[in-house]
N, C-alpha and C positions, 0 to 999 in steps of 0.2 A: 176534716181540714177545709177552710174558705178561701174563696177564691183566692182571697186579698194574700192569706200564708203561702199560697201555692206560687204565688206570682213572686215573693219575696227571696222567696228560698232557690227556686228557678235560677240556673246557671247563666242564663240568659233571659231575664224577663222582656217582654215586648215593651216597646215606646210607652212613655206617658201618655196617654190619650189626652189629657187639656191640654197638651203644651203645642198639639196641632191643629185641636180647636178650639178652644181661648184664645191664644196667643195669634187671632188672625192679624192682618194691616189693617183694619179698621180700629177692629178693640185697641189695636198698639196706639192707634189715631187718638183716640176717644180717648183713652185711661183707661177702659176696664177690662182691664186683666188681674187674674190674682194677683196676691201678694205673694215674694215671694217666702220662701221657707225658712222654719226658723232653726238660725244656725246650734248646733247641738254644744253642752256646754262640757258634757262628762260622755256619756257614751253614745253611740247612735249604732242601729243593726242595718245591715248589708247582705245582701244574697242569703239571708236566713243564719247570718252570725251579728253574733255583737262585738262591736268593737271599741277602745279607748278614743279619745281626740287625743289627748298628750302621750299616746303610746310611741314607742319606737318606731321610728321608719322599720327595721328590720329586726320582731321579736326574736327575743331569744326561746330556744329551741325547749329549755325548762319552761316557760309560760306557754307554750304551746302543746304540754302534756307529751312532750320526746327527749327520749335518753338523749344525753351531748356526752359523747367520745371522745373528745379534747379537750383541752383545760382551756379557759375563758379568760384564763392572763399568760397565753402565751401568744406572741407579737410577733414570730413569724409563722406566716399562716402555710406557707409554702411546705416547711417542716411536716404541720402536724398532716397536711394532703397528703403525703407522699406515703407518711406513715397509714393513713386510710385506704389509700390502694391497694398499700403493702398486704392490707387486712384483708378487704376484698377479695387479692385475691387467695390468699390462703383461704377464706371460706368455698367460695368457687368450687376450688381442688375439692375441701371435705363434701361440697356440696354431689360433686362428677361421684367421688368413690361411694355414699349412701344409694346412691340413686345406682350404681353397679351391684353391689354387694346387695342392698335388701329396700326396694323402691318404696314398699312401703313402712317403709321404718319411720318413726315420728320424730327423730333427729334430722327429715327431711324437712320436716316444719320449722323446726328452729333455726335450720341456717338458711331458710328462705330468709324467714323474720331479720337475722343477723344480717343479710346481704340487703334487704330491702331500709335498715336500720343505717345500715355505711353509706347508702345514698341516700339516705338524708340529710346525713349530715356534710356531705362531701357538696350537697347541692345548698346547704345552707352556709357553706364557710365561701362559696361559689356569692352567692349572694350577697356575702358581707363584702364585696369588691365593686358591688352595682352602684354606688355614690361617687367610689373614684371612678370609676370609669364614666360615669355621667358628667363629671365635673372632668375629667381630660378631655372625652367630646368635645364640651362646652367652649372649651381651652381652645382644640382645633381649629373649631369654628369661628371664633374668636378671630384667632392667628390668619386664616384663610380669609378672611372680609380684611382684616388688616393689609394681607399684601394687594387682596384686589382692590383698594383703594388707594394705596400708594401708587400701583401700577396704574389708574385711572388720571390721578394728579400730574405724575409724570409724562404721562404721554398728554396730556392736558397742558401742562409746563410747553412739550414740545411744539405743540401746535401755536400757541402762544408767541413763543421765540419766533419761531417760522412766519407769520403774519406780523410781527414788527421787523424781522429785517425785509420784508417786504416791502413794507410800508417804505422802509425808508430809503431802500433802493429805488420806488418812484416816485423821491417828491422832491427832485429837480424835474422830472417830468412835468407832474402835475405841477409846477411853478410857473414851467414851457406856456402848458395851457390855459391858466390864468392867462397869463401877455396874449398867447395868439391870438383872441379875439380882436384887441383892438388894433395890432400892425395888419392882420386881414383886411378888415373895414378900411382902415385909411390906404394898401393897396389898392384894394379895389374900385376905392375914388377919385384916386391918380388915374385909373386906367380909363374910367369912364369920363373923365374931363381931356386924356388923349385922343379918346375916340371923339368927342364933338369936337373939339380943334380939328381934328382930322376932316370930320365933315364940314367945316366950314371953310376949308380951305379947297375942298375938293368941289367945282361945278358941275351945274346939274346937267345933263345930256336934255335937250327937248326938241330936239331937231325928228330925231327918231326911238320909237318907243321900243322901249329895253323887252330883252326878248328872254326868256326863261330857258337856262340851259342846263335840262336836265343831267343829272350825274350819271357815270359811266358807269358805276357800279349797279344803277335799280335799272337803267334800258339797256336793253338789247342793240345789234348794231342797227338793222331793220327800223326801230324808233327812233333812232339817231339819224338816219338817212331821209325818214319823212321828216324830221324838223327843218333839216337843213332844206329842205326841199320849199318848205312851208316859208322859210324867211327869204329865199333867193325870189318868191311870188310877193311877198310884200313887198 
């Protein structure tokens, strides 16, 4: 057998080897990378089996080369399970008393075979549930992005709300500040046309030169004593 069947058949074959080195950022850059493969029309082999393109998502257990222990147009599947159990374990039981009575009896082979036979099909009526249940996931998922998005909008809505009654609780304010700039300016040009009237009304002292009198808060008393000192010498 060649490499190439070993590697096919392999439960696990290792990585493509081109697809880590062909497939570099350059080659991707460039173009030259293979082409890719061509899509199969009727059958194509995997893990060292062949299989259909328009086969069934989930063969039936006759095209698989296995007895089916249930009938194939009965529509509650719950039913024909319960009946397989039932089966199981009666086998079980004859299974405990061969292996009591006489272990090597070859009636211990066939209700291996029988037991190994009810779970297969117990795992393939299991199986025929894997679409709905993929498609209810689906559903959930669905539903769960649905509410988290509602829940994002709404509290989105609320913030919303919250910054226009804001807004409009300050906009007699912000109307305030429009105007204050200009009754500012025109006060504080009254005050400044006060103050020179003031100064022009007020004569100048030139007899005796004005004497600087420090604040009581920055000198001590000691400094206050020598100024006084300093201007009774003048």
């Amino acid at each position: 057998m060649s490499a190439e069947e070993d590697r096919a058949q392999s439960a696990f074959p290792p990585p493509p080897e081109r697809f880590y080195k062909q497939f570099t950022e350059e080659a991707v850059k460039s173009g030259q990378i293979p082409a890719p493969p061509r899509i199969p029309k009727e059958t194509y082999s995997a893990f060292g089996g062949s299989l259909e393109v328009n086969e069934d998502l989930i063969r039936p257990l006759g095209a698989q080369g296995i007895r089916q222990l249930f009938p194939s147009d009965s529509h509650d599947r719950v039913v024909q399970m319960k009946k397989l159990h039932q089966s199981l374990l009666v086998n079980f039981l004859d299974l405990l008393d061969v292996l009591i009575r006489s272990p090597s009896n070859p009636k211990r082979e066939e209700k291996l075979n029988d037991i190994n036979l009810l779970f297969v099909n117990l795992h393939h009526m299991i199986n025929e549930f894997r679409p709905r249940q993929a498609l209810e996931a689906v559903r959930t998922l669905m539903d769960s992005q649905r509410v988290q998005r509602d829940v994002a909008i709404a509290e989105f809505q609320r913030h919303t709300d919250t910054a226009k009654t804001i807004l409009q609780q300050c906009s007699p304010f912000l109307e305030q500040l429009k105007q204050q700039p200009s009754s500012s300016s025109s006060s504080i040009k009254q005050e400044q046309e006060a103050d020179d009237d003031q100064s022009l009304d007020t004569p100048m002292e030139t007899d005796r030169p004005a004497t600087i009198q420090p604040e009581a808060s920055d000198c001590s008393e000691e400094i206050l004593q020598l100024c006084e000192i300093a201007d009774q010498v003048t």
